[in-house]
C-alpha angles and dihedrals in degrees: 000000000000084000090059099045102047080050089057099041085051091048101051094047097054098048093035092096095029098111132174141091112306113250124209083256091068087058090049100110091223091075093103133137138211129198132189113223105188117192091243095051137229147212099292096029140051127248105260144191096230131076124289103277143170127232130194131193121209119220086334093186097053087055094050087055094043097048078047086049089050090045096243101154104221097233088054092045094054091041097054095049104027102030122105097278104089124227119263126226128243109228125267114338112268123236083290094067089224115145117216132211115188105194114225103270086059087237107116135041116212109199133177109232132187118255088258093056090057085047089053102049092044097058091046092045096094086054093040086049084054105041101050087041089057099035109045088179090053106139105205124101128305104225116198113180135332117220140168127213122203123181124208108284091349136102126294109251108203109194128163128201117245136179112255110225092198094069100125147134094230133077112262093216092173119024112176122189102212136187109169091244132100119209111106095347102139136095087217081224125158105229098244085059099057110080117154098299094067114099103210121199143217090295095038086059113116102157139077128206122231111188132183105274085258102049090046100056091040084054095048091046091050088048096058095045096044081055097034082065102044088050086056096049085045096243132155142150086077125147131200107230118219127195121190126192111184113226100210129064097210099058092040081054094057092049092040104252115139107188080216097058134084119154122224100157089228110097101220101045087050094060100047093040088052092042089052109030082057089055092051086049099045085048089050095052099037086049087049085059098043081059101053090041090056089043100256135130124238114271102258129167127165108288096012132085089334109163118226147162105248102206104204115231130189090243150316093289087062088075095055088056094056107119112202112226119184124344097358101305120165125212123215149128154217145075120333123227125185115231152167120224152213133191141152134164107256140173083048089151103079117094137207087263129163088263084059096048094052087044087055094047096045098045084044088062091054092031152035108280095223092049093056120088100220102085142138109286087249101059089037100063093045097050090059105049083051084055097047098044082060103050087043123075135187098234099222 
């Protein structure tokens, strides 16, 4: 950690006044840098506690001009990452084996990625660049540097910096990873064993999403373009990452859910987190009302604080028995909740490779072939607009 955090300080420093229109070299993936931090120091680099390392920056330039495209001003960037408060860590690695860090302000995501991953990444970066500049809604991920650490005599740690879609002042009571497909998409969790720190997935569903009639085609635009783009850089195993905060207390209450709870299982953790989060949740709704006194609206962007009716369903298999009448209706039904709520395209760096084409022979001889993840980029895509067209609703 204290690796990572004295080469970004190092990083953003030193591109920081670089200015100047980005060229196709800065996209070459060999543009990549590496820097030796030794514990004494040297010209270029601070004295440090840790072990001698080496640290490398990859297309440095392109970065800068994304994290300006994203409006992260440099001097907040560094602080968050780099300041006194030290990153958390994210519980046990997932199947991934990916370990995550959230810096204090709840704003970026570190990650530790495979080499493939980085390779990935690199050779769609000119299509990414070019994606996120034309389309400012776009959901997938905001990628904000990719760096690798090596110690002295030890292993190579490859991490990129990535937007956290969570970053909210509200509570996320209900958060679901889904990727429109079914085998093997359940936590397999007792209810009484899933709180906010759960990540459910497509089985585990049992809501639908009814938006205003504008909210709800802009969302569906930015859907097929965000996938268009990830068919054409041959990219699947993606999920689409939702995020609900429920509105009223006494409905959070019936399904369990105090705005004031989260459980950690460590005691103290648990009382400072309830004590702030419910300062961060009090704030949000008191600035909400500072807004519609002064005559403003909330501050709402796709993905992001976007208020909705969540229609409770018994569970996922409830949306593949909708039946559209008339002009698109959908008919449901269930209890309402009003909610805010949060969602992104996430895991985009994983390509149709030759590991993906054996998983997808092997699964399809113990499962249906169209209920598996690990499909071609093409059917992929189209699987999960389908999916999302049918958890989202226009609200009419």
């Amino acid at each position: 950690m204290l690796n990572l955090q004295l080469g970004i300080r190092y990083s953003v420093g030193k591109h920081a006044s670089i200015l100047g229109e980005l060229k196709p070299g800065d996209f070459d993936p060999k543009q990549k840098f590496w820097t030796r931090f030794p514990a004494e120091g040297s010209k270029l680099t601070p004295p440090h506690q840790s072990i001698e390392f080496r640290w490398k920056d990859y297309c440095p330039v392109v970065f800068r001009h994304l994290r300006e495209l994203f409006q992260v001003d440099p001097a907040d960037y560094m602080l968050a990452i780099c300041g006194n408060d030290a990153l958390r860590e994210l519980s046990s690695p997932g199947k991934s084996g990916s370990f995550f860090y959230l810096t204090q302000d709840d704003r970026f995501i570190i990650k530790t990625v495979k080499k493939s991953e980085v390779k990935v990444l690199l050779r769609m970066l000119p299509s990414y660049y070019q994606h996120v500049n034309r389309y400012e809604n776009s959901l997938v991920t905001k990628f904000y540097g990719v760096h690798c650490v090596k110690p002295i005599g030890g292993q190579k740690t490859r991490f990129i910096v990535m937007g956290n879609m969570f970053c909210s002042e509200y509570r996320i009571h209900r958060r679901f990873d889904l990727k429109g497909s079914s085998h093997g998409r359940s936590t397999n969790k007792p209810e009484d064993e899933i709180d906010e720190t759960t990540t459910l997935k497509d089985l585990d569903l049992n809501f639908a999403f009814r938006l205003q009639r504008n909210q709800f085609h802009e969302l569906m635009k930015q859907i097929d373009r965000d996938c268009e783009f990830l068919e054409a850089e041959r990219i699947m195993d993606y999920s689409l990452l939702v995020g609900l905060h429920f509105r009223d207390d006494n409905r959070c209450d019936k399904m369990g859910l105090s705005p004031f709870l989260l459980r950690t299982g460590k005691e103290d953790s648990y009382q400072n987190e309830k004590f702030m989060r419910g300062c961060r949740f009090l704030e949000a709704e008191l600035q909400d009302m500072d807004r519609i006194l002064a005559g403003q609206k909330p501050l709402i962007r796709l993905g992001a604080n976007m208020p909705a009716r969540a229609v409770r369903m018994a569970r996922r298999s409830d949306f593949d028995q909708y039946t559209r009448s008339g002009a698109g209706h959908f008919s449901y039904s269930g209890e309402v909740y009003e909610v805010v709520l949060y969602f992104g395209i996430i895991d985009i760096l994983q390509d149709y490779d030759i590991s993906k084409k054996l998983e997808h022979a092997y699964k399809s001889l113990q499962a249906d072939p169209t209920s598996i993840s690990a499909v071609d980029p093409k059917h992929y895509s189209k699987r999960f607009r389908d999916f999302i067209g049918r958890i989202f609703i226009e609200d009419r």
